[in-house]
C-alpha angles and dihedrals in degrees: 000000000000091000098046081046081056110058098035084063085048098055106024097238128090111268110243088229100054093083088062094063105020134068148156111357095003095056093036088050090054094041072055099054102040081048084071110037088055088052084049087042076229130139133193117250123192143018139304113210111224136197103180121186131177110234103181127021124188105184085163096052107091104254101035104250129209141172129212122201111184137181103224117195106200094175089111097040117087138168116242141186106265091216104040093023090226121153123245121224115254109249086222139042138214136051112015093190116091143163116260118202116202132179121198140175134210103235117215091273086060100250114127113230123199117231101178131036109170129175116224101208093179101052114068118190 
């Protein structure tokens, strides 16, 4: 999902595989976000460094249920005019490395979906 997140923030347009791995709340928050980045005409260069573990796991609830915590490292991640390619200038400053929560389902096919991917912008790892 992460990757599909990714390049729809690269290129300002949703990404035709999101909807494989994202649902409810998570697709609507990056529809969000791209939302915004159209209405900006910025993109996202770079790359987020990721260290994803699953911290529950419910193979007997109906749907399976799981939920991802990540450490997500955005140093290397910026916001740039789509047309020039400058960068803007980040609105905070500090740690650019926080802990992401997601919660995700199997379907009835057996692909897990995510239906939450929340930043947690107070807790660093």
């Amino acid at each position: 999902m992460t990757t599909a997140e990714a390049r729809t923030y690269a290129t300002a347009k949703l990404d035709p595989e999101l909807e494989k791995y994202a649902t409810h709340k998570a697709l609507s928050d990056i529809s969000a976000t791209l939302f915004y980045h159209q209405q900006q005409k910025t993109v996202m260069r770079g790359t987020v460094e990721r260290d994803p573990e699953v911290v529950k796991l419910d193979l007997d609830a109906d749907p399976a249920e799981a939920t991802v915590q990540d450490c997500a490292d955005s140093s290397e991640y910026d916001e740039v005019d789509a047309e020039t390619g400058k960068v803007i200038e980040k609105k905070t400053t500090g740690d650019r490395r926080h802990v992401m929560k997601a919660e995700a389902f199997r379907n009835a096919a057996g692909a897990w979906r995510f239906t939450s991917h929340t930043i947690e912008r107070g807790e660093k790892c």
